[in-house]
N, C-alpha and C positions, 0 to 999 in steps of 0.2 A: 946617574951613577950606577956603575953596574958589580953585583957582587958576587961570589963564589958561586956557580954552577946556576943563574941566573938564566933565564929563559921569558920569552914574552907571550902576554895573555891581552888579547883583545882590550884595552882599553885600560890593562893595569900591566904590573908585574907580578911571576913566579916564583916562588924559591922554591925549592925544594923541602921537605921535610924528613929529618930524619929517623921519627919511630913511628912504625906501621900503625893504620887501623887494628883495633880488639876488639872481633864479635863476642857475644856471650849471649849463646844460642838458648839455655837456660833458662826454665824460667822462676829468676833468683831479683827481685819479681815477677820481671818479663823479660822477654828476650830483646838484648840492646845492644848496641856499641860503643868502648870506650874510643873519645878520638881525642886526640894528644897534639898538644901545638907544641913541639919539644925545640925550634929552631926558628924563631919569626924571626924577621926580616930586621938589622939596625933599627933602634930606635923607637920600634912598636911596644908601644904604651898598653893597647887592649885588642882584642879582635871579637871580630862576628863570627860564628861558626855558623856553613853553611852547608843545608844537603841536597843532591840531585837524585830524585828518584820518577822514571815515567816523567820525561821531561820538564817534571817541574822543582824548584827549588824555593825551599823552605829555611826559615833559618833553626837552629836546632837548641830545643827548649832548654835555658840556662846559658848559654852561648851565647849570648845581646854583649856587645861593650866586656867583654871577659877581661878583669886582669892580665898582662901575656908578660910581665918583666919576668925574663927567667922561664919563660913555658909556661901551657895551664893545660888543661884535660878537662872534658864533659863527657859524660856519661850523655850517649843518645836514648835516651826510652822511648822514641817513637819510631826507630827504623825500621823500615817494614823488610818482610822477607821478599829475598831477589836480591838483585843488584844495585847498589847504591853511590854517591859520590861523593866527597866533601871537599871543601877549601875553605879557607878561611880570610876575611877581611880584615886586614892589617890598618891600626890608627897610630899615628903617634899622639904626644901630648896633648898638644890642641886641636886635636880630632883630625887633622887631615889623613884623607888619605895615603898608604903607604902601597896599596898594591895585593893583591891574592897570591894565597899563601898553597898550593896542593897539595893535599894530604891524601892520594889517591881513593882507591874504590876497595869497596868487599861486595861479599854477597852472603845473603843471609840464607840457612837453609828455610822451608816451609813450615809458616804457622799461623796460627790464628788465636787471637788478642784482641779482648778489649780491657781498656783500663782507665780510668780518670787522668787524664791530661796532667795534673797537677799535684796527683798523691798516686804514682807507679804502685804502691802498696797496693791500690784498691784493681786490682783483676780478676778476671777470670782467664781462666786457660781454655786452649781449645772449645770455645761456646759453639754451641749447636746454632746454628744460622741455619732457619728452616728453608728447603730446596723452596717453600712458596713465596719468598720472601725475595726483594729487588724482580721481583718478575716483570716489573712497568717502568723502566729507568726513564725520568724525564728533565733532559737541561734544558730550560728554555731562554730563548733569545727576548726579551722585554721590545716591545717596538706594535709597529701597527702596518698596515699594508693601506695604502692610499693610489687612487687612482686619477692622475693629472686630467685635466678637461680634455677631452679628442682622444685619450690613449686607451688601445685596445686591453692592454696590462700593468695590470697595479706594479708598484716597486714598494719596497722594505723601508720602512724609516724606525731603524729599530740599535740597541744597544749590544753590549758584548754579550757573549754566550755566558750562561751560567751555569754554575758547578749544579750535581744534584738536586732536586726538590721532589717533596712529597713521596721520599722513597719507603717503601712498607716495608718493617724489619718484624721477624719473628723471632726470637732468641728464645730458645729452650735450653733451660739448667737442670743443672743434677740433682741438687738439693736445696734445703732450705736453710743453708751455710752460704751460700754461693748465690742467692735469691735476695740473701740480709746485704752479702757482698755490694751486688748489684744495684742493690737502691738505697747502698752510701754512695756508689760513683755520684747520684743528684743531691748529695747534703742532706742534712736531718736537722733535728730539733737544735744541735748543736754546734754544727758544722756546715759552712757553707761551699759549696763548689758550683760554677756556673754547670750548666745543665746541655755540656759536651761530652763526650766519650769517645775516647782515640781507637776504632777499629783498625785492625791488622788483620790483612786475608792474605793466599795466596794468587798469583795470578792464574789465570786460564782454568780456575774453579768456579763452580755456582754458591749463590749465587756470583752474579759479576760485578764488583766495587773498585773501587781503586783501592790499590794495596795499601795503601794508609787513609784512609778516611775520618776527617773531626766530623761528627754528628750531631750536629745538634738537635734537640728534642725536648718541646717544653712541655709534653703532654703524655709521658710513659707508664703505658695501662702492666699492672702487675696480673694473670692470671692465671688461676689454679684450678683445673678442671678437668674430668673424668674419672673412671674406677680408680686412675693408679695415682690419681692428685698431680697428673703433669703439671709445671710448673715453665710459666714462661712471660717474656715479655715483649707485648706489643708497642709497636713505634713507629709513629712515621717521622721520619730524616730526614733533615737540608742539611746539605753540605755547608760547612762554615771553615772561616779561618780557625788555625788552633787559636784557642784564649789564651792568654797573657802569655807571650811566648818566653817572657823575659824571668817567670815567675815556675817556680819547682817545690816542692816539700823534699827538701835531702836526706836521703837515705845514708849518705855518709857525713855523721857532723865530725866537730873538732873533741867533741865526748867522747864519742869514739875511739878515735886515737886514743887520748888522755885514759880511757879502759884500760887499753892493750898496752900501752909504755906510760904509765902515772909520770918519769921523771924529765926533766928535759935531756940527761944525759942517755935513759933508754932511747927514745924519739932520734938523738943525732946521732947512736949504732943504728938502728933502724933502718933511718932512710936518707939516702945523698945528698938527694935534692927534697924542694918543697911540694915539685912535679910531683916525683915519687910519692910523697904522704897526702898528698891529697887524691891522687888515683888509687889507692888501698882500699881497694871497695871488699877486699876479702874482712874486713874490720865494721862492718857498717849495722848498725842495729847493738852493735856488743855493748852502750848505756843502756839499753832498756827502752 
């Protein structure tokens, strides 16, 4: 069945969507983009929001199985700067698929970010990523080289190429606000967060990372050292999948709202739809 301004995608179907991408180059924690499912396809129960950056795609953290009756919106907190893409995976009810949804591209200006995967709150801005740092980049390929009986040359019996490993990070901070920051992104006595951190660099910068990087690191040395107390942390990185992609700490609850319009009749001058109140991210923090 084909529907209004319908077009075909490799293995699914298209519709079009009709409210753009919103970057928010800002960092209000960090710099992100709102993407807006404002027009899914008939009958689409939930969607997967997904992103293409440097040929690879991710799905985008909060975005897993989304409500979509009536439209939804996620806030991306891990797009990296440059150019990036999204669509989205349309389900109906009983989960079949419906087909991708294109929500076109932006591009982010440059910058540089790290932040806990999980709590956007916990960042730093622009971190010093010392020029000695990724100086050894090593993906390696798992496998062995064996040489058949009679052959002058071995051959490869070996597995897929792997992301990152053993990459040496230097992070130099400014203080010892940004130091306490830093080693809540690993959990405390209190608080627990697996032990990744979502770097953002720019491209064609040193050192050279992928523009969005999950880092994992189960052994991050804190060190404070010389006349002026520099302040910095050592780390060596493997690339990992982001953790719990399905899982976010919101920075906009329904408190929130309830702050800024206590009644239900403020809430329905407000806002049109429920699209609308729930992308209101200029509201977020205002419970305390």
């Amino acid at each position: 069945m084909l529907y209004p301004g319908q077009t075909t995608y490799p293995g699914a179907d298209v519709y079009p969507n009709s409210q753009p991408l919103t970057p928010f180059p800002d960092f209000g924690p960090v710099p992100r983009v709102l993407v807006s499912v404002s027009a899914p396809a008939p009958g689409t129960q939930t969607v997967t929001v997904l992103r293409t950056s440097e040929g690879r795609e991710m799905p985008v953290r909060g975005g897993i199985k989304r409500y979509a009756v009536g439209g939804t919106a996620v806030m991306d907190y891990e797009a990296p700067p440059g150019p990036s893409s999204y669509r989205a995976q349309q389900f109906d009810v009983n989960g079949a698929d419906l087909g991708y949804l294109a929500l076109g591209a932006v591009t982010m200006p440059d910058f540089s970010c790290i932040h806990q995967p999980l709590s956007p709150a916990l960042a730093i801005q622009s971190p010093r990523i010392m020029l000695d740092s990724a100086n050894d980049l090593a993906n390696p390929s798992p496998g062995e080289t064996v040489w058949p009986e009679g052959a002058t040359v071995g051959r490869i019996i070996g597995g897929q190429r792997r992301g990152l490993v053993g990459t040496r990070l230097h992070i130099r901070l400014s203080s010892q606000a940004e130091m306490g920051t830093f080693a809540a992104m690993f959990g405390g006595y209190t608080q627990d967060f697996p032990s990744v951190l979502c770097i953002r660099t720019p491209a064609g910068t040193l050192p050279q990372l992928p523009r969005v990087l999950f880092a994992g690191c189960l052994d991050p040395h804190r060190v404070i050292s010389g006349a002026n107390a520099l302040l910095t942390y050592d780390m060596t990185v493997d690339e990992v999948a982001p953790p719990y992609p399905g899982l976010l700490i919101p920075l906009l609850r329904r408190e929130d709202i309830d702050v800024a319009y206590p009644t239900r009749a403020e809430r329905a001058a407000a806002y049109s739809t429920r699209l609308a109140r729930d992308s209101d991210y200029t509201k977020a923090g205002l419970a305390g």
